[in-house]
C-alpha positions as a Markdown table, in Angstrom:
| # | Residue | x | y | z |
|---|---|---|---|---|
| 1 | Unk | 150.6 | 54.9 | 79.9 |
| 2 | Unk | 151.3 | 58.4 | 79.1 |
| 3 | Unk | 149.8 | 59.7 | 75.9 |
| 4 | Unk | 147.7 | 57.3 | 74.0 |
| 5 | Unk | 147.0 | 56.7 | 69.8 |
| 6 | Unk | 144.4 | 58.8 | 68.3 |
| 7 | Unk | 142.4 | 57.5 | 65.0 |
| 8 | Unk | 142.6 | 61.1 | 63.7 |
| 9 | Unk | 146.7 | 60.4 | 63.4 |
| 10 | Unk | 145.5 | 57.4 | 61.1 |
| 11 | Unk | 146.0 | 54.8 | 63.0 |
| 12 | Unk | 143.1 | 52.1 | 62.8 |
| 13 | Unk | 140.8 | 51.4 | 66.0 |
| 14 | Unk | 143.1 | 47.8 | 65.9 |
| 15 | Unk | 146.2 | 49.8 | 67.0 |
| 16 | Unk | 143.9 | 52.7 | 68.9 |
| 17 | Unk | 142.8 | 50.1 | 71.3 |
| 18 | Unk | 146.2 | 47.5 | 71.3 |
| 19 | Unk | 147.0 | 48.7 | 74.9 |
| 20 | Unk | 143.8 | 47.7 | 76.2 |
| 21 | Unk | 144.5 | 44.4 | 74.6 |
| 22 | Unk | 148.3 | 43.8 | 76.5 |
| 23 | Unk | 146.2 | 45.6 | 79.8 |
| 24 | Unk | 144.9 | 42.3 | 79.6 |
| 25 | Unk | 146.9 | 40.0 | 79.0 |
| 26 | Unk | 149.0 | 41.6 | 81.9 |
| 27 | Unk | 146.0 | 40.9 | 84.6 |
| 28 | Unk | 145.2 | 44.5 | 84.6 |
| 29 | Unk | 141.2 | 44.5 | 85.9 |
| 30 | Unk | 140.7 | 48.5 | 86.8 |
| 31 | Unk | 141.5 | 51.3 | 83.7 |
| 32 | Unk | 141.7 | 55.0 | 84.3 |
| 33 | Unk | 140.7 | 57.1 | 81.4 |
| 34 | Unk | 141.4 | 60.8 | 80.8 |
| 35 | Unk | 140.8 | 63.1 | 78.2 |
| 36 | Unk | 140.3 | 67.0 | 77.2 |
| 37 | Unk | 137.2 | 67.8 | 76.1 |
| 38 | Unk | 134.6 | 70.5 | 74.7 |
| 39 | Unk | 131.5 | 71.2 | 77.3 |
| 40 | Unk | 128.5 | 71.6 | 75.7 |
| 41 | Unk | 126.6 | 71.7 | 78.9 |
| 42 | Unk | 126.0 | 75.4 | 80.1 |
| 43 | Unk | 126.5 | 74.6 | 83.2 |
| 44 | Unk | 129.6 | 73.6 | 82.6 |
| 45 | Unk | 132.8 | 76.0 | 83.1 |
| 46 | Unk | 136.5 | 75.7 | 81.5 |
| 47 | Unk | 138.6 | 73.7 | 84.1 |
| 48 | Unk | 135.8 | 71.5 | 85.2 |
| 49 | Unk | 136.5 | 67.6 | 85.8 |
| 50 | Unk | 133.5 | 65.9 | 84.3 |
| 51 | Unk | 133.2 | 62.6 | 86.0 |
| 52 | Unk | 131.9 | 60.2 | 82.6 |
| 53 | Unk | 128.8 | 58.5 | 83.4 |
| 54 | Unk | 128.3 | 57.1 | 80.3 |
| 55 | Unk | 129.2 | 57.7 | 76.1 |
| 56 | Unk | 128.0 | 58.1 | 72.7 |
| 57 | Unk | 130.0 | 56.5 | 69.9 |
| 58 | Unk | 130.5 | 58.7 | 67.0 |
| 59 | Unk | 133.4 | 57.1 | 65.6 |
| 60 | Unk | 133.7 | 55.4 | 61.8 |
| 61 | Unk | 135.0 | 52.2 | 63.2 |
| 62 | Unk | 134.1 | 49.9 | 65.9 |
| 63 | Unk | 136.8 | 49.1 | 67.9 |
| 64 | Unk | 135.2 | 45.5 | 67.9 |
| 65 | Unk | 134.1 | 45.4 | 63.7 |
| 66 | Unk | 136.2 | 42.0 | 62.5 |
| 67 | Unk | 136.9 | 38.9 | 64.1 |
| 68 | Unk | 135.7 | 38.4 | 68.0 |
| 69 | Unk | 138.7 | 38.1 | 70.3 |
| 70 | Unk | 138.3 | 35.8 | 72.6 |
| 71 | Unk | 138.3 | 38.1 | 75.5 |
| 72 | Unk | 134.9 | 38.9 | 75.5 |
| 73 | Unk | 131.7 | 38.2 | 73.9 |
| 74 | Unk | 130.7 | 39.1 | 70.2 |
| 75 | Unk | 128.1 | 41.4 | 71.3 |
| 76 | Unk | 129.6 | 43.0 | 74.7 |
| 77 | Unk | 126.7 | 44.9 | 77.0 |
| 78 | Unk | 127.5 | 47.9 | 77.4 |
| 79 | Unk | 125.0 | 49.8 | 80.0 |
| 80 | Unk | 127.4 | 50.2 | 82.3 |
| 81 | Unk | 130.6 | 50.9 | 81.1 |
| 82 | Unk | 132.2 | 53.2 | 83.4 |
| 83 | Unk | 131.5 | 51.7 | 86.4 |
| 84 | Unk | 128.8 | 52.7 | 89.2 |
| 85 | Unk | 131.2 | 52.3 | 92.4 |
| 86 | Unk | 134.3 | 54.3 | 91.2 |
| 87 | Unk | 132.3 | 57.2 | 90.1 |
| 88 | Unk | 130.3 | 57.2 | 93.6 |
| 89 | Unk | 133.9 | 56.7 | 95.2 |
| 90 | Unk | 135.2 | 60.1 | 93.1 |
| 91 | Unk | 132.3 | 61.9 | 94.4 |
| 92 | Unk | 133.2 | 61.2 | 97.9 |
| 93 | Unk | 136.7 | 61.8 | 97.2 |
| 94 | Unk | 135.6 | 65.5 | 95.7 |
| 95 | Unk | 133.6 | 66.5 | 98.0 |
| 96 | Unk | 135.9 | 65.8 | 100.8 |
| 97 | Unk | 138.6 | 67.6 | 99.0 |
| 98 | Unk | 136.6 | 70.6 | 98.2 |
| 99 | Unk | 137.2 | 69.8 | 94.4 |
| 100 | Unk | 134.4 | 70.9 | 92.1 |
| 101 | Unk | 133.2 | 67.8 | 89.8 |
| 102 | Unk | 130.5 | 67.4 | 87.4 |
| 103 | Unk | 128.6 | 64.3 | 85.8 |
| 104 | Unk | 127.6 | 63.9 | 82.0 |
| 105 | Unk | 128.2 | 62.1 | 79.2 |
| 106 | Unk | 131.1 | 62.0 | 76.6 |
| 107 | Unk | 130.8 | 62.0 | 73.3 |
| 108 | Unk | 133.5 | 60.4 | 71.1 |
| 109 | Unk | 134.2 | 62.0 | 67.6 |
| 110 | Unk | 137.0 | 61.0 | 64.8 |
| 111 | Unk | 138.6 | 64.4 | 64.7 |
| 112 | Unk | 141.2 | 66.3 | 64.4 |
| 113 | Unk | 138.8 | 69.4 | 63.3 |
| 114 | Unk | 137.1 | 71.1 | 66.7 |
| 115 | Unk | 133.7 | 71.0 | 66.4 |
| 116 | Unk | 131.7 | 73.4 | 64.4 |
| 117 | Unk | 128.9 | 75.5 | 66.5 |
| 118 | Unk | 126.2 | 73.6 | 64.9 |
| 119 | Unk | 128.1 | 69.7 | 65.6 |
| 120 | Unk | 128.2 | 71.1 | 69.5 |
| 121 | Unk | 124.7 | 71.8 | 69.6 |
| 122 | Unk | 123.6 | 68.5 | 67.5 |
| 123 | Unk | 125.6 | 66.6 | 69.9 |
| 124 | Unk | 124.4 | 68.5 | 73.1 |
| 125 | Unk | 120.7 | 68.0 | 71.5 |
| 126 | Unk | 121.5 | 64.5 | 71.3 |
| 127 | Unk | 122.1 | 63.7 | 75.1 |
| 128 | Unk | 126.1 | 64.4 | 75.2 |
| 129 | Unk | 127.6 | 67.1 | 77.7 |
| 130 | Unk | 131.2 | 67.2 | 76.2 |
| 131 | Unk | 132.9 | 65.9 | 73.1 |
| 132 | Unk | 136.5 | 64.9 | 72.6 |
| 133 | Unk | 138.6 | 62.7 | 69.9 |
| 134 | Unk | 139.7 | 59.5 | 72.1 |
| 135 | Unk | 138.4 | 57.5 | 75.1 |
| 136 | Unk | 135.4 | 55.3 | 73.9 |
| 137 | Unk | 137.5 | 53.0 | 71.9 |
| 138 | Unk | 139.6 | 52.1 | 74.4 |
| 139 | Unk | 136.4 | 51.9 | 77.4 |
| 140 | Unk | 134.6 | 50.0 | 74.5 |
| 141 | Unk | 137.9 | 47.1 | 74.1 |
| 142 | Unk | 138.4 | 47.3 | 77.9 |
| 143 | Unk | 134.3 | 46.5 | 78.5 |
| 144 | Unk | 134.6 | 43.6 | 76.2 |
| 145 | Unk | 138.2 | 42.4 | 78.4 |
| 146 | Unk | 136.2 | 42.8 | 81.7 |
| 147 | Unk | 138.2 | 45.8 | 82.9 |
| 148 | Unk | 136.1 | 47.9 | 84.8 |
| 149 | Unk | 136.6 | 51.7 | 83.6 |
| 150 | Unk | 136.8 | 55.1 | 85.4 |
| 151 | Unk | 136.8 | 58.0 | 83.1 |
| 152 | Unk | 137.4 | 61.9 | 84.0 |
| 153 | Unk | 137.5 | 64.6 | 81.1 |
| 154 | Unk | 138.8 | 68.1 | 81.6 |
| 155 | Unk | 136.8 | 70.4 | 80.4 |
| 156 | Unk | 138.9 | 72.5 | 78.5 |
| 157 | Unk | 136.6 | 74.7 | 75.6 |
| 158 | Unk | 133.0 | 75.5 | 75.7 |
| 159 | Unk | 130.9 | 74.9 | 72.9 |
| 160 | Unk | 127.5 | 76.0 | 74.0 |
| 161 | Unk | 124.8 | 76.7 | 71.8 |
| 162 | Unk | 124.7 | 80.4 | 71.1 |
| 163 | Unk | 127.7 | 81.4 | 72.8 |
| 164 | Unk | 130.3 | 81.1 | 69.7 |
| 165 | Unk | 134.1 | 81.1 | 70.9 |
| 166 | Unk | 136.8 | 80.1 | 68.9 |
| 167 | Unk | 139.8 | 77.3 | 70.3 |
| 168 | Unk | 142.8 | 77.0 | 70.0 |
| 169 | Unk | 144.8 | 73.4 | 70.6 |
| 170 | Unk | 147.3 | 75.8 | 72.8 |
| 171 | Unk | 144.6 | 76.8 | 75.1 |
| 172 | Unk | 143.1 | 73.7 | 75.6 |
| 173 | Unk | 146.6 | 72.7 | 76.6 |
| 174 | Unk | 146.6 | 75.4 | 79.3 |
| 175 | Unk | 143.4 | 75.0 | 80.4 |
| 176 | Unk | 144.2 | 70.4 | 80.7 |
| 177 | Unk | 147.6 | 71.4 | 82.2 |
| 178 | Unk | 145.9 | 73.9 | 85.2 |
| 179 | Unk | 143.2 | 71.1 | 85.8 |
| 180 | Unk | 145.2 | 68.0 | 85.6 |
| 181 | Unk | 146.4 | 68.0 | 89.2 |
| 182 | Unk | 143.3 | 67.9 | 91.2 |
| 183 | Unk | 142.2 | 65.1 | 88.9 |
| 184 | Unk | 145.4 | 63.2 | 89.3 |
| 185 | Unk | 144.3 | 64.1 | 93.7 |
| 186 | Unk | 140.9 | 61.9 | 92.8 |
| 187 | Unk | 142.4 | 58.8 | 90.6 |
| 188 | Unk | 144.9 | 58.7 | 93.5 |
| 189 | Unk | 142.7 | 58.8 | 96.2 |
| 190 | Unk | 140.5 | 56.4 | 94.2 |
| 191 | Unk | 143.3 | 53.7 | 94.0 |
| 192 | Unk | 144.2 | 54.1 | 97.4 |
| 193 | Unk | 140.6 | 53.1 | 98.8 |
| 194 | Unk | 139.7 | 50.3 | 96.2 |
């Protein structure tokens, strides 16, 4: 896919997460997800690639709330969903590329507003180490089809606690477009070893 449907354009989490759904249906058992995203963790720096261990849900709607499809089970696990292997795999692939990666966790907000210095530290407080407006609907839908998920973000902002600095959606853009190759080197790799 290139591009994907964010709830903040008012979509519902049914349409959000409808690719997942044909994914599916077309046999697809491995999804790649990308995002730009606000690190709130100081050791984070503007052009990291934050490998995504593991989310926090901070959406209005569950991609699952309604009738259970029957791809999955009404009340999907979810302690793993972005799986153990492919993130151990990127690692390898990093550090034998000389590409600078770090771990953490995502957090997934509605949007379209950038966070407000006291939401990044709540959310770093919390246990998250970068926020963005996408990405956990579509990991949760693909968990509950059985896909197993690999997620990078781009760190593209900092929001860290004391350290104020306003964002712009064009320098995100800059900062995701200067970044985006050397993850694009890691998925690649990735799907050349699995």
């Amino acid at each position: 896919m290139q591009g994907r449907f964010h709830y903040y354009e008012g979509y519902d989490m049914k349409e959000v997460t409808f690719p997942e759904r044909i994914m599916y249906e077309l046999g697809i058992e491995t999804l790649f997800v990308s995002n730009a995203a606000g690190g709130m963790n100081p050791d984070f720096k503007i052009g990291d690639l934050m490998i995504i261990d593991d989310h926090i849900n901070f959406f209005p709607e569950h991609p699952l709330h309604g009738k259970n499809f029957p791809t999955g089970p009404r009340f999907p696990d979810m302690h793993e969903a972005y799986d153990k292997q492919l993130r151990t795999l990127a690692d390898q692939i990093a550090k034998e590329k000389g590409i600078r990666v770090v771990h953490g966790v995502y957090v997934g907000v509605q949007g379209p507003t950038f966070e407000t210095p006291a939401e990044y530290g709540m959310f770093h407080r919390l246990g998250g180490d970068a926020v963005g407006m996408s990405t956990v609907p579509e990991v949760i839908v693909a968990r509950h089809c059985g896909i197993k998920v690999f997620g990078m973000s781009i760190i593209t902002d900092l929001g860290i606690e004391g350290q104020p600095v306003e964002v712009s959606h064009e320098e995100v853009q800059i900062a995701a477009n200067k970044a985006q190759p050397l993850m694009t080197e890691i998925m690649s790799e990735i799907i050349k070893r699995s």
